[in-house]
TORFIMAR-834234 format. One record per atom (N, C-alpha, C, O): residue in three letters; x, y, z. Coordinates in pm, whole numbers, plus 50000, padded with zeros to 5 digits. Layout:
REM residues N
alaXYZ...
***
This chain:
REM residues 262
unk961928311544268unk961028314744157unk959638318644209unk959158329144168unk958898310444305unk957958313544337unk958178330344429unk957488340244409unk958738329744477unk959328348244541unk959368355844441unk958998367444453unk959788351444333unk959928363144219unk958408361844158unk957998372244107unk957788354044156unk956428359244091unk955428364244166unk954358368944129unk955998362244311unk954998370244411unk955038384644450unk954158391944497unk956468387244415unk956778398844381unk956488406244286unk956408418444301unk956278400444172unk955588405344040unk953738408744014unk953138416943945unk953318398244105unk952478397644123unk951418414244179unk950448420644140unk952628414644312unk952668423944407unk952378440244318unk951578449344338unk953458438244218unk953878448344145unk953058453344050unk953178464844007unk952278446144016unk951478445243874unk949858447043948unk948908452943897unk949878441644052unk948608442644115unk948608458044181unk947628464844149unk949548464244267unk949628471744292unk950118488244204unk950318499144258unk950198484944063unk950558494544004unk950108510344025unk950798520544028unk948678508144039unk948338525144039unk948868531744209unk949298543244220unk948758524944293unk949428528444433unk951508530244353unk952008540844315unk951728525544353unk953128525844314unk953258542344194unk953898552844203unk952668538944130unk952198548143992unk952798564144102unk953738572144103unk951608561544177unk950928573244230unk952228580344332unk952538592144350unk952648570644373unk953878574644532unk954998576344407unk955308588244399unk955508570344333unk956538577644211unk956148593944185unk956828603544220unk954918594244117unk954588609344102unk954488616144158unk954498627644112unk954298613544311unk954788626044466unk956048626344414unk956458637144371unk956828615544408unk958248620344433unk958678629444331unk959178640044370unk958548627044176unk958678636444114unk957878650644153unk958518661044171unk956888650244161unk956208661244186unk957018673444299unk957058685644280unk957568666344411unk958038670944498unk959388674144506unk959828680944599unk960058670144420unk961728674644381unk961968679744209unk963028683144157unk960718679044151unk961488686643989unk961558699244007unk962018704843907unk961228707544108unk961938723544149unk963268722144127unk963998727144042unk963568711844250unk964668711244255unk966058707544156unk967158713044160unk965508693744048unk966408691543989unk967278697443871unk966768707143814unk968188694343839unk968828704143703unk969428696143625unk969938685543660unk969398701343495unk970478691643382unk969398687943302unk968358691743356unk969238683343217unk968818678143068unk968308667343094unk967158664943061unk969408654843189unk968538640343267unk967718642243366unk966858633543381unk967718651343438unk966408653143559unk965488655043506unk964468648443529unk965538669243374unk964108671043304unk963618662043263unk962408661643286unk964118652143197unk963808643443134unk963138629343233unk962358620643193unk963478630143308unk962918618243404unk961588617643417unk960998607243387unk960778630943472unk959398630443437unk958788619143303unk958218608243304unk959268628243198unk958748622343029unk958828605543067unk958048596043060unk960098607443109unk960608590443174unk959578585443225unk958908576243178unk959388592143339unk958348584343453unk956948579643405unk956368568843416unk956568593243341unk955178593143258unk955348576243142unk954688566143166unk955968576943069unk955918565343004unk956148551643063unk955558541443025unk956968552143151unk957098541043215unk955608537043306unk955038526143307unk955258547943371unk953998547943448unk952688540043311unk952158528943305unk952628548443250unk951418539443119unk952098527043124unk951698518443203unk953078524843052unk953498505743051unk953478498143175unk953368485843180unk953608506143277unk953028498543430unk951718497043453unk951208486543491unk950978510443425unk949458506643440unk948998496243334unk948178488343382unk949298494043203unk949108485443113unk949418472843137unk948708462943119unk950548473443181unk951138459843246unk949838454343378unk949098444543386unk950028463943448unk948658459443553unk947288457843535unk946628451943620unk946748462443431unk945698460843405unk945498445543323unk944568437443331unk946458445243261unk946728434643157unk946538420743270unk945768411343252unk947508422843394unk947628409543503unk946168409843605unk945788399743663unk945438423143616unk944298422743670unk943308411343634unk942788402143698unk943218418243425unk942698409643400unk942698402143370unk941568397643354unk943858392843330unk944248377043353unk943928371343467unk943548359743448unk943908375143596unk943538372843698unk942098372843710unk941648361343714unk941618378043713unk940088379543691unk939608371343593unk938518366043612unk940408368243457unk939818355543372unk940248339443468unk939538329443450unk941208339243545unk941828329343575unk940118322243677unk939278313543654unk940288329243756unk939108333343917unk937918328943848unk937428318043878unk937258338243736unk936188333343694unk936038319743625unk934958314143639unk937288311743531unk937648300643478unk937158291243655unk936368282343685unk937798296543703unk938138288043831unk936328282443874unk935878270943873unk935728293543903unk934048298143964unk933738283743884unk933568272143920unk933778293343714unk933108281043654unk933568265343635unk932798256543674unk934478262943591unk935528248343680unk934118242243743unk933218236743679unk934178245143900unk933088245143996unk931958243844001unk931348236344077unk931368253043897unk929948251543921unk929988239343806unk929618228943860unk930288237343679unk930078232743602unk929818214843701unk928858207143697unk931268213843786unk931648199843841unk930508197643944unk930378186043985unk929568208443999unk928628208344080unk927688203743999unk926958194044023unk927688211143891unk925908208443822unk926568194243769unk926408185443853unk927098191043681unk927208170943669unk927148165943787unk926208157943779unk927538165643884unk927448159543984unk925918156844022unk925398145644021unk925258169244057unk923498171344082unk923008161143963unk922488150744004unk923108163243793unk922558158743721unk922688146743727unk921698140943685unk923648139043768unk923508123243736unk922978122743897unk922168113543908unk923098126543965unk922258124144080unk920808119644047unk920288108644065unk920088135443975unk919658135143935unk918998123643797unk917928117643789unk919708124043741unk919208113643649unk919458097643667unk919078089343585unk920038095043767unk919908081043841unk918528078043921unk918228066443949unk917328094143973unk916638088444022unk915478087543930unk914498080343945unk915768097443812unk914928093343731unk914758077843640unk913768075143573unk915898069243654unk915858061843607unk915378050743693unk915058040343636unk915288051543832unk914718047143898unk913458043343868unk912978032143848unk912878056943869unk911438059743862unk910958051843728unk909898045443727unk912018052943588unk911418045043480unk911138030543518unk910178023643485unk912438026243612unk911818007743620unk910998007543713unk910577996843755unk910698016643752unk909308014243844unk907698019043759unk906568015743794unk908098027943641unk906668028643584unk906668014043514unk905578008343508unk907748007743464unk907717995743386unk907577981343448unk907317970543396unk907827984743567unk907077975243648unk905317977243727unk904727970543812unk904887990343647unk903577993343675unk902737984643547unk901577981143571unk903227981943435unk902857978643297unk902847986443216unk901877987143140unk904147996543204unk904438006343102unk905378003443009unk906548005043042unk905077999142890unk905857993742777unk907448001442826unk907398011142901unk908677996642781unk909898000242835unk910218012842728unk910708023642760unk909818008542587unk909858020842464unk909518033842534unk910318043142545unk907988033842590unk907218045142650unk908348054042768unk908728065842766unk908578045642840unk908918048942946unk910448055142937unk910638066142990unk911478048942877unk912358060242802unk912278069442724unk913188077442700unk910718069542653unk910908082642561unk909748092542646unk909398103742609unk909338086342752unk908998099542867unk909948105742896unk911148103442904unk908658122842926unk909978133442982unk909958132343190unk908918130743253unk910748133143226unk910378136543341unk909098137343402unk908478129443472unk908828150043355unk907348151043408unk906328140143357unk905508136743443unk906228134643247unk905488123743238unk905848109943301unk905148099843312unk907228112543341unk907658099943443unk906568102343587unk905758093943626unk906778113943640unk906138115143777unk904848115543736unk904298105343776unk904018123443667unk902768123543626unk902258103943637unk901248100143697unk903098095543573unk902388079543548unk902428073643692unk901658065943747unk903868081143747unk904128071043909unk902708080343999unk902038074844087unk902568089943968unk901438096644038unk899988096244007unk899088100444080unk899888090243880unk898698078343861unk898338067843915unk897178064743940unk899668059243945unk899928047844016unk899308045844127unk898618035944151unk899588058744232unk899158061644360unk897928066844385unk897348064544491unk897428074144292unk896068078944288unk895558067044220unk894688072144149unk895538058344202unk894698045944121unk894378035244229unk893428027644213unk895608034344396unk895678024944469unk894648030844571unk894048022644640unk894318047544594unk893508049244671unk892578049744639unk891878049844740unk891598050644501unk890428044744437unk890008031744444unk888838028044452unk891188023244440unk890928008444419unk890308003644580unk889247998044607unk891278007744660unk891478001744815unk890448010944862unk890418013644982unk889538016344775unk888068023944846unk886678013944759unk885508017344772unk887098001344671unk886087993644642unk885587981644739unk886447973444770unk884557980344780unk884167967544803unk884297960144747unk884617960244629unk884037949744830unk884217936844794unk883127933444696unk883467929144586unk881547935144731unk880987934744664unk880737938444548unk880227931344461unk881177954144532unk881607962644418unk882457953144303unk882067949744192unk883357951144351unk884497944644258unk883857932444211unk884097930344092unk883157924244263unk882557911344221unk881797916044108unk882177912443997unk880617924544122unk879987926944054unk880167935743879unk879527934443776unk881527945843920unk881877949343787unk883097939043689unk883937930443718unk882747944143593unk882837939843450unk883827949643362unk883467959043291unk885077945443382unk885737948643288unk886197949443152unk886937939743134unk886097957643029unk886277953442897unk887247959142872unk887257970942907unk888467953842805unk889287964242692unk889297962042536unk888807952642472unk889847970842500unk889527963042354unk891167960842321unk892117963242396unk891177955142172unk892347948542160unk893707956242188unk894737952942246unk893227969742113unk894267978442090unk895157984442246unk896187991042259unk894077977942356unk894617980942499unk895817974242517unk896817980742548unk895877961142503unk896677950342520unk898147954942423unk899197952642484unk898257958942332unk899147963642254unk899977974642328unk901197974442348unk898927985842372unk899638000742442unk900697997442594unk901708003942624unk900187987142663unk900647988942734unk901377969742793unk901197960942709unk902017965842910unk902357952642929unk901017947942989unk900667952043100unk900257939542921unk898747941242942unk898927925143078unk898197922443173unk900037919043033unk900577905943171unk900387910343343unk899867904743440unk901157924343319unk901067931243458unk899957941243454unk899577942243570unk899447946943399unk898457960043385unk897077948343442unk896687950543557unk896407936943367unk895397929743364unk895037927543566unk894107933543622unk895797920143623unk896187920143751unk895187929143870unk894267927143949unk896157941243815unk895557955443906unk893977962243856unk893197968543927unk893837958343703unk892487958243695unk891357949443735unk890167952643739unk891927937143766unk891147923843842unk890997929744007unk890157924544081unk891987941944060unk891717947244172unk890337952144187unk889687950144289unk889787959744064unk889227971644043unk887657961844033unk886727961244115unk887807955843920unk886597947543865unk886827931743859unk887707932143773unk886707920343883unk886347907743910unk886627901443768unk887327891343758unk886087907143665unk885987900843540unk886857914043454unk886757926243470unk887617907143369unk888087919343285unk888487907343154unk889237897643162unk887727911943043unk887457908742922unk888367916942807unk888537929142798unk888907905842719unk889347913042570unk888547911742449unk888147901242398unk888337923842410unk887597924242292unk888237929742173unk889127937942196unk887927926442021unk887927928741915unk887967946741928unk886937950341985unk888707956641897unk888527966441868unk887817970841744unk887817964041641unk887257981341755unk886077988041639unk886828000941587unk886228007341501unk887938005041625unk888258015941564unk889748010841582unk890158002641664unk890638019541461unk891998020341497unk892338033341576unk892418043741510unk892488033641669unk893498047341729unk893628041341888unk892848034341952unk894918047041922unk895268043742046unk894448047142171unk893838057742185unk894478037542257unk893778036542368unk893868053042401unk894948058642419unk892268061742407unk892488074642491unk890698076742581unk890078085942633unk890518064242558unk889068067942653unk888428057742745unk888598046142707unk887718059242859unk887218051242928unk885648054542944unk885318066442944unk884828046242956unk883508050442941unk882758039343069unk883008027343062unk882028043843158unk881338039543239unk879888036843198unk879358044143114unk879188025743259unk877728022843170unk876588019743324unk877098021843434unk875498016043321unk874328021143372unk875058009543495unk875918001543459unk874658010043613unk874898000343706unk876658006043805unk876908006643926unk877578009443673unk879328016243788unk878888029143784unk877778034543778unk880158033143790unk879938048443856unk881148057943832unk882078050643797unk881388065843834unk882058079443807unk883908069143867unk885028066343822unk883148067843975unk885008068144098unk885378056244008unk886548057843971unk884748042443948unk885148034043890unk886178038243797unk887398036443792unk885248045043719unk886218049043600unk886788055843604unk887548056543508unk886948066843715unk888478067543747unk889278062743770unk890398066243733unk889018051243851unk890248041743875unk890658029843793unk891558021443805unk889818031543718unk890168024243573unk891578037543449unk892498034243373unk891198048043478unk891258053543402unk893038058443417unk893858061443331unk893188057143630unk894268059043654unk894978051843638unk896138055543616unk894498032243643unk895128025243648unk896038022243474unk897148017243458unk895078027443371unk895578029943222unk896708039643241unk897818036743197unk896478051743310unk897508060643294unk898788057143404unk899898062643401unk898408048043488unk899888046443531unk900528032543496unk901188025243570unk899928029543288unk900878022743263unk901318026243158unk901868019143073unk901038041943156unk901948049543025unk900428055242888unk900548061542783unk899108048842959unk898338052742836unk897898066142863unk897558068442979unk897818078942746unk897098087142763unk895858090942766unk895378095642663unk895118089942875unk893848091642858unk893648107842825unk894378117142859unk892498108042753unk891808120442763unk890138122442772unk889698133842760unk889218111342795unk887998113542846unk887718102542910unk888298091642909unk886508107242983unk886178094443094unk884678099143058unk884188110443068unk884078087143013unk882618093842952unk881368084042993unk881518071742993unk880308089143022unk879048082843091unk878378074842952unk878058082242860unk878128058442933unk877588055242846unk876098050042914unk875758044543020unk875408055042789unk874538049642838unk873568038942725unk872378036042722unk874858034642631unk874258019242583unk873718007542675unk874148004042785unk872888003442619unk872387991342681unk873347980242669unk873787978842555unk873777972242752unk874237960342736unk873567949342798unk873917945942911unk872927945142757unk871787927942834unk872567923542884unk872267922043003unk873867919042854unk874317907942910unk875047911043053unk875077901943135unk875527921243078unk876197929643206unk875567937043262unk874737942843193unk875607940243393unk874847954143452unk875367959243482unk874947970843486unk876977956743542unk877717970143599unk879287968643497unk879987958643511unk879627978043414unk880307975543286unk881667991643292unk881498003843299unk882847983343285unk883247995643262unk884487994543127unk885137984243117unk884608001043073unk885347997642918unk886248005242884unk885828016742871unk887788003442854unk888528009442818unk888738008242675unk888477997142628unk889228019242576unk889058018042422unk889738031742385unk890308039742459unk889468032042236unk890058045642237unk889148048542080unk888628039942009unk889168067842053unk888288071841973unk889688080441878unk890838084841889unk888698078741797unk889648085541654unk889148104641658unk889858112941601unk888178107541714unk887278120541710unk888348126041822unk888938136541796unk888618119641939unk889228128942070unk890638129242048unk891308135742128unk891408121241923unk892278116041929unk892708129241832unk893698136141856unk891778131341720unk892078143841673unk891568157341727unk891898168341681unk890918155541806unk890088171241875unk891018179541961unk890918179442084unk891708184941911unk893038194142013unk892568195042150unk893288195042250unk891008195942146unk890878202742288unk890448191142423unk890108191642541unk890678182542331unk890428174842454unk892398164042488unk892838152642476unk892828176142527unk893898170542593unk894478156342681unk893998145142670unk895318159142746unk895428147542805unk895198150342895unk895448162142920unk894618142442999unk894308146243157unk895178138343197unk895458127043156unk895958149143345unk896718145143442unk896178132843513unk895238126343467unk896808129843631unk896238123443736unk895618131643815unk894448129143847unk896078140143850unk895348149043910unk894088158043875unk893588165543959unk893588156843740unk892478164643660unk892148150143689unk891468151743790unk892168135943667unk891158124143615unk891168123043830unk889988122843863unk891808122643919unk891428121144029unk890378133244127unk889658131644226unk890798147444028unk889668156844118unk888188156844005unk887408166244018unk887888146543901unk886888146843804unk885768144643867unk885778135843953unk884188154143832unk882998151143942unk882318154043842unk881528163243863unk882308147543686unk881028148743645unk882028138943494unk883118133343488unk881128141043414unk882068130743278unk882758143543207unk882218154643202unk883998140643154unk884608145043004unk884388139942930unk884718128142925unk883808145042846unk883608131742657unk883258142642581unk882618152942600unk883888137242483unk883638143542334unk881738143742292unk881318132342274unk880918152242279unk879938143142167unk879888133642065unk880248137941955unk879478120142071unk879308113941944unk880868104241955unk881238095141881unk881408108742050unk882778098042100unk882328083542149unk883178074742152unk881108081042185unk880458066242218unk880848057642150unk881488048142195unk880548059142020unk880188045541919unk881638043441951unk881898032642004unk882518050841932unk884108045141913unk884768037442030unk885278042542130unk884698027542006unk885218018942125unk886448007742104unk886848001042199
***
C-alpha cells in the first residue's frame, strides 16, 4: 500500500512532465496512424491530459495545505512553549514586586511593562538610598499620609523608607485621591525625594510629581512627605513618571497650587 501511494504520489506530482512526454508521442506518430481509434486517441489524450493536470494540481495543492498545516503545527508549539517561558518569568517578577510592598491586586493587574518599570524603581531607589549618609538619614523626617498606607503593603514599604529617613510618620490625610506626589521642604533635597519617590514607585504607587515645598514647618527641619493631590490626579498632563524620568529629574515637577494637597 505504501508503494502504491508513492507511486501515485509520483504520478500526480509529476503530471505536467508525463502530460508533456505523452504529447511527443502523439505528436510524433499521428502521421502515421489510421482508423477512426488512432484519430481518436489524441481527443483521448487531450482529455485525459486535463483530468491529470487537475488531478495534479488538486494533490499539489493538498500537499502544499498539508506542509503549511505542518509549518504552522510548529510554530504555533514554539510560540506556547516561549510564552509560558515567558510568562513564568513574569510571574516571577510579580512575587518579587510584592515582596517590594506592592499590594498583590496591583501587581496582577500590572502589564508587563509596569512589572519591569516597579522592579526598576526598586533598583534605582537602592542606589539613591546607599548614596545617604548616615548623618543625612538621622536627620530627615519622613511623613505619609493615611491614604499611603492603604496604596501600598505599608509593613514592608515603611522599613526601606526608615533606610532613606530615620523617622517616618503617619498622618491624617487632607485630601481624598490616591497617593501621586512627593514634596521636599527647606533643609532635604531634590536626590531625597527621589528616593522617596522611587521607593513609592517600586511598591506599585504612581507617582507623578516630585515638588519643592516651601511651607514652613517649626517643628522639623529636614522633611520629606509623601501624599497625593486631586489637581495632578486630574491634570492629563502631568503623567506618570517612569523610574527613569523620576531618577534622571534635576529640578522639581509640580503642578501650580498642588502644595496645599497633601
Amino acid at each position: 500500500m505504501r508503494m502504491l501511494g508513492e507511486v501515485q504520489d509520483y504520478l500526480l506530482s509529476n503530471a505536467g512532465i508525463l502530460i508533456s512526454a505523452v504529447s511527443g508521442v502523439f505528436a510524433l506518430f499521428h502521421d502515421k496512424w489510421r482508423g477512426r481509434l488512432w484519430k481518436s486517441l489524441p481527443f483521448i489524450g487531450v482529455i485525459g491530459g486535463v483530468l491529470w493536470a487537475l488531478a495534479g494540481a488538486q494533490h499539489d495543492a493538498k500537499q502544499h495545505r498539508d506542509d503549511m498545516e505542518a509549518v504552522i503545527t510548529r510554530v504555533n508549539a514554539w510560540i506556547t512553549q516561549q510564552s509560558q517561558a515567558i510568562q513564568g518569568d513574569i510571574d516571577l517578577l510579580r512575587k518579587q514586586i510584592v515582596d517590594q510592598g506592592t499590594l498583590t491586586s496591583v501587581a496582577q493587574a500590572a502589564t508587563p511593562d509596569q512589572v519591569g518599570e516597579i522592579v526598576k524603581a526598586n533598583r534605582d531607589a537602592g542606589i539613591l538610598v546607599s548614596a545617604q549618609t548616615q548623618q543625612a538619614r538621622q536627620a530627615l523626617t519622613i511623613r505619609v499620609f493615611n491614604h499611603f498606607t492603604k496604596d501600598v503593603n505599608f509593613d514592608l514599604v515603611k522599613p526601606r523608607l526608615e533606610q532613606l529617613g530615620a523617622t517616618v510618620k503617619v498622618l491624617p490625610p487632607k485630601v481624598n485621591a490616591p497617593t501621586n506626589s512627593v514634596w521636599w521642604g527647606p533643609g532635604s533635597n531634590l536626590d531625597e525625594a527621589k528616593a522617596a519617590a522611587l521607593i513609592a514607585a517600586s511598591a506599585g504607587v504612581q507617582i507623578r510629581q516630585i515638588c519643592h515645598s516651601v511651607k514652613p514647618h517649626p517643628d522639623v527641619s529636614n522633611l520629606i512627605q509623601i501624599g497625593g493631590s486631586v489637581q495632578v490626579e486630574r491634570e492629563k498632563k502631568m503623567t506618570v513618571m517612569s523610574a527613569e524620568e523620576i531618577q534622571n529629574l534635576s529640578a522639581p515637577r509640580c503642578l501650580p497650587g498642588s502644595e496645599a494637597e497633601q
